[in-house]
C-alpha positions, -999 to +999 in steps of 0.1 A: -088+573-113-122+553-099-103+539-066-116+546-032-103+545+005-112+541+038-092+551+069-110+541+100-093+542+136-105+534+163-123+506+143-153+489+162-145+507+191-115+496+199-087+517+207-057+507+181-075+488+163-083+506+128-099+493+090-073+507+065-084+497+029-078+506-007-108+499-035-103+497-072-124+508-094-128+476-116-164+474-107-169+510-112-165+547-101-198+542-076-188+509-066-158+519-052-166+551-038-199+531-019-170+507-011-151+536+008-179+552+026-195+521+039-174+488+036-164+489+070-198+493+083-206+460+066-172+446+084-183+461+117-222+447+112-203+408+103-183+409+128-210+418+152-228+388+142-200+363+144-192+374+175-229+369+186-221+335+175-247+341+143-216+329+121-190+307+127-175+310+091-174+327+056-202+299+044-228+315+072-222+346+052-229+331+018-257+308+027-271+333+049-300+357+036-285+386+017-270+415+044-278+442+011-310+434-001-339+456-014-359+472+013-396+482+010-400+518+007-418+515+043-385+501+051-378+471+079-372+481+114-347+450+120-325+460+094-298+487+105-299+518+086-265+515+068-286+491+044-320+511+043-323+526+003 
């Protein structure tokens, strides 16, 4: 099987609040395990920024500059570590 989970309580901080998901492995076996170790870090980071009022909908997300892009091997200090290579 190539599925992945994530079980994450407190979520964001929040007490009973938690990020409970299940990830196939349609895409792949990495895909889904990279899906289970760091999906809700991209959640938390979106949510952030929404919140910020950075996005008010899914079309900031999709018009906005790529959250998981290639990074320099020098890296770039405003992008949080979760998404550093």
């Amino acid at each position: 099987m190539e599925d992945s989970h994530a079980l994450i309580a407190p979520f964001n901080q929040v007490h009973g609040q938690g990020f409970f998901a299940v990830f196939d492995g349609h895409a792949g076996k990495h895909a889904a395990e990279w899906c289970g170790q760091h999906f809700h870090e991209v959640r938390s980071f979106l949510t952030t920024r929404r919140h910020a009022g950075e996005l008010t909908s899914l079309a900031d997300v999709v018009v906005s500059p790529p959250i998981i892009a290639p990074v320099s091997p020098e890296g770039d200090e405003n992008q949080p570590d979760l998404f550093r290579s």
